[in-house]
N, C-alpha and C positions, 0 to 999 in steps of 0.2 A: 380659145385664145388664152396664152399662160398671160397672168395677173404678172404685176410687178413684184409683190412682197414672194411669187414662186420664182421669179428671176432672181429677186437679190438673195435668194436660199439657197439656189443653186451658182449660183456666184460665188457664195462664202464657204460652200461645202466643197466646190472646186480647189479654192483658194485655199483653203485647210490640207485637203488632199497632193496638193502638190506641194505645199510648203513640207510634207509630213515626206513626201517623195525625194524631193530637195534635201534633207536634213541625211537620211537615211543613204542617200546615193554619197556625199557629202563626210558623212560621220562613219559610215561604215562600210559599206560597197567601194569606194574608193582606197580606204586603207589597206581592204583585205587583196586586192587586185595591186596592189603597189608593194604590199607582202611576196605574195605570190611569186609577182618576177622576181623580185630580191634573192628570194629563197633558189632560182636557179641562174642567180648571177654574180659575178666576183666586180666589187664593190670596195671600193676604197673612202667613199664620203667624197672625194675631192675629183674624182672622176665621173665618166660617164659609165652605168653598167654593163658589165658583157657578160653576154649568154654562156654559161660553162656546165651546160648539161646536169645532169648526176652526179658531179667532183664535188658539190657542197653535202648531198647523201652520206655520199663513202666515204666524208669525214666527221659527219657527226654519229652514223655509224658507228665508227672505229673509235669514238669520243670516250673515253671509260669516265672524266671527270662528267659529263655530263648523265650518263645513265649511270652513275654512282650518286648523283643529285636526287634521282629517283626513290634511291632508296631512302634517303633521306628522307622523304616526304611522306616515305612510309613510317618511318621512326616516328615522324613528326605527329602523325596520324592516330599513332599508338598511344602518343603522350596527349593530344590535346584532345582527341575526340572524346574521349571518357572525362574528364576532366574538367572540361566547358559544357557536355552535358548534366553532369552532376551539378556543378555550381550554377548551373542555370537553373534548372528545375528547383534546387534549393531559394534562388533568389525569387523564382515565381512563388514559392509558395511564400515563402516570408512577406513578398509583396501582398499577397492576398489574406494572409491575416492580419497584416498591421492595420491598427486604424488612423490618425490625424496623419500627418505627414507624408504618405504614400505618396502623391505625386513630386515631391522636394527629396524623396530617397529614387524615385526612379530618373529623375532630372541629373541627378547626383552619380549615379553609376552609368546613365548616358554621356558623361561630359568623357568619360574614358574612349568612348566610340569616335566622337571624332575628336578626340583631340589630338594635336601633332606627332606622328609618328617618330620625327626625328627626334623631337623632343624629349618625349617620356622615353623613348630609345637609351638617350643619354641619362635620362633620369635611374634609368633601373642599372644602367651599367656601373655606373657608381655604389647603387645599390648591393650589387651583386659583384661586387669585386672584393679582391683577398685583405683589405682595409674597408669593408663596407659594414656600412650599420650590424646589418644581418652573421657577419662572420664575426665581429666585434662582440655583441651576445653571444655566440656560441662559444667565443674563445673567453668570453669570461664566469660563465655558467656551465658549461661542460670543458671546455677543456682541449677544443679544438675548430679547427675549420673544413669548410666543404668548398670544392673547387668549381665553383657554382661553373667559369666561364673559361675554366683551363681547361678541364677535365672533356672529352668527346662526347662521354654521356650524359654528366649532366652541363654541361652547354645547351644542348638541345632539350634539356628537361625545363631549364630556366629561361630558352626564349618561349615554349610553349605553355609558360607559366604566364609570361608577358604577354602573347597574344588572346589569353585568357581573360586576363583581366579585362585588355580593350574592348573583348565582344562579350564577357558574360552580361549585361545590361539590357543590350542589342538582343541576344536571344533568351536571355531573360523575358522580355516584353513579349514576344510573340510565343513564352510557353504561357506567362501569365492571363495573354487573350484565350487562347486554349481554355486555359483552366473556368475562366470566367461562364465560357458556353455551356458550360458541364449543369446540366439540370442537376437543382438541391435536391429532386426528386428521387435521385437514381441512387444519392449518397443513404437518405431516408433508407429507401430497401435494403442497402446494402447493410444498415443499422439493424433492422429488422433480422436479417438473416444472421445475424451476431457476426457480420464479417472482422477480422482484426484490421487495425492500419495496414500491416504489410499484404493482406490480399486485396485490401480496398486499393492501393495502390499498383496493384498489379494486373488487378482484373478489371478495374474500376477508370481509374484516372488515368492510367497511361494508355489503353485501349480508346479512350476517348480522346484523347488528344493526338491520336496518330499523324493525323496530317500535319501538325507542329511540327512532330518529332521528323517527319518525311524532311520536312522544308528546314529545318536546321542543321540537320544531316547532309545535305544536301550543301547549303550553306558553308557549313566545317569543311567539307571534301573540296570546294571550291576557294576557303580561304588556304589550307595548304598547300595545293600547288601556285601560289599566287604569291604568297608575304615574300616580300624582298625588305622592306623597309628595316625590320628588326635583329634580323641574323646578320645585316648588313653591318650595321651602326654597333652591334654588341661584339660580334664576333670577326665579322669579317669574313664570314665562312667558315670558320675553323672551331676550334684547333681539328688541325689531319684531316681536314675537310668535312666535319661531324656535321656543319649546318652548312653546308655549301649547297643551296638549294637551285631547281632550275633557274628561277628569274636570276639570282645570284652572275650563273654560270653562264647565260644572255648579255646581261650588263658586259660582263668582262671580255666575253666574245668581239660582243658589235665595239665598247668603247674603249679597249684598253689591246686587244689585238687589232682592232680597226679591219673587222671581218661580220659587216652586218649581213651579209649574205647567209655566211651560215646560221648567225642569231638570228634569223626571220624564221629561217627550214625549222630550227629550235621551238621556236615558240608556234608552230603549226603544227608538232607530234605533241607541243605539253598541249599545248587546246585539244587535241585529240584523246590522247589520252584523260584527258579530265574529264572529256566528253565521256567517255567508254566508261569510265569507272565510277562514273555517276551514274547513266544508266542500270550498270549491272546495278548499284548497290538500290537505287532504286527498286528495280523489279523485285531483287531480295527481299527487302525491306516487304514490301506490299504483299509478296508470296507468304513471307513466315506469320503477319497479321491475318490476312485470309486463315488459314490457318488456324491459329489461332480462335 
């Protein structure tokens, strides 16, 4: 005979389970399946969809602004990924050897993480303009300026400066946990062996924090094909389309040509490929550690 307190357990373990079914058919199985058809129907928002085969393929195919987006995110990639790891791994360390204040400097450099993208968007633009602070010193100590937001190249140097700032804190902390797990023991021998900083560093503390380095890596290659908010608000895409990134080239698709059909097909090759391109880098990654 099942007791009561085994009924009311499996009661609330049911009830968890479907709530968790619910949520998930609801939040995600639903959207992807309402994608789906989109992606093979012409779509006006004001109408009912119709079925139009492979006509939205063989236009985003043919799309050069869009797989020119691509590259883009590979530029983007060149510029942030080295860049947010270095300053990350710098702020872990500096975290770890400060003494009072540590949690008020890492509180401090989180408040970049979530705070308003539109906002500090607008903030750096002013920043970063042909009258801004920063060209302002440069025109009055050297003698000239840098086209931080005209220029193709560095436009995309200067949003990837900005989306640096927002998450070096964020990945900051989880190189910081990283570093924390690292036995004093291992650093002791490595004393003993006369190793220098630069091998302790390379043989030492970066092989031990591999699975950080996986997971932020991973992270970076997933916040590039993603950021819409910043090239948005700075640039606009531009100039000559330097940061015209896929979310960018989505937005203008589905709301400004009023062709969500093809923006859905859009955002079902960038999920894909960001799928693909994380795997391989993954496997890389693990390969050249092994390795190692």
């Amino acid at each position: 005979m099942i007791k009561p307190l085994q009924m009311n357990e499996a009661k609330i373990g049911a009830a968890i389970a479907i709530g968790f079914l619910l949520f998930n058919a609801i939040f995600w199985l639903y959207p992807f399946v309402w994608l789906a058809i989109m992606a093979v129907s012409e779509w006006r928002f004001f109408d009912a969809p119709v079925f139009s085969g492979l006509t939205n393929l063989n236009y985003v195919l043919q799309d050069p602004e869009f797989w020119n987006s691509f590259w883009n995110v590979v530029r983007f990639m060149a510029y942030f990924i080295p860049i947010v790891l270095i300053s990350s791994l710098a702020f872990a360390f500096g975290l770890q050897h400060l003494g009072r204040g540590k949690v008020f400097v890492a509180l401090c450099f989180l408040l970049a993480y979530i705070s308003s993208g539109v906002a500090y968007s607008l903030v750096f633009t002013k920043v970063f303009s042909e009258t801004g602070p920063i060209n302002l010193f440069l025109l009055d100590w050297l003698g000239y300026t840098i086209p931080w937001l005209s220029s193709p190249t560095m436009a995309m140097f200067s949003v990837s400066l900005v989306i640096t700032w927002k998450f070096v804190g964020y990945f900051g902390l989880i190189f910081y946990s990283g570093l924390n797990a690292i036995p004093k023991e291992i650093y002791d021998a490595a004393k003993l062996d006369n190793c220098s900083a630069f091998t302790t560093l390379f043989k030492v503390t970066l092989p031990m924090i591999n699975a950080q380095l996986i997971m932020v890596l991973i992270f970076a290659i997933t916040v590039a094909f993603s950021i819409f908010t910043e090239p948005y608000m700075m640039t606009g895409g531009g100039p000559m389309e330097s940061t015209n990134m896929p979310q960018l080239v989505m937005y203008e698709t589905a709301f400004k040509r009023l062709q969500p059909g093809r923006a859905a097909l859009m955002a079902i090759i960038l999920a894909g490929v960001s799928y693909l391109v994380v795997r391989v880098v993954r496997k890389l990654f693990e390969r050249d550690l092994e390795i190692v």
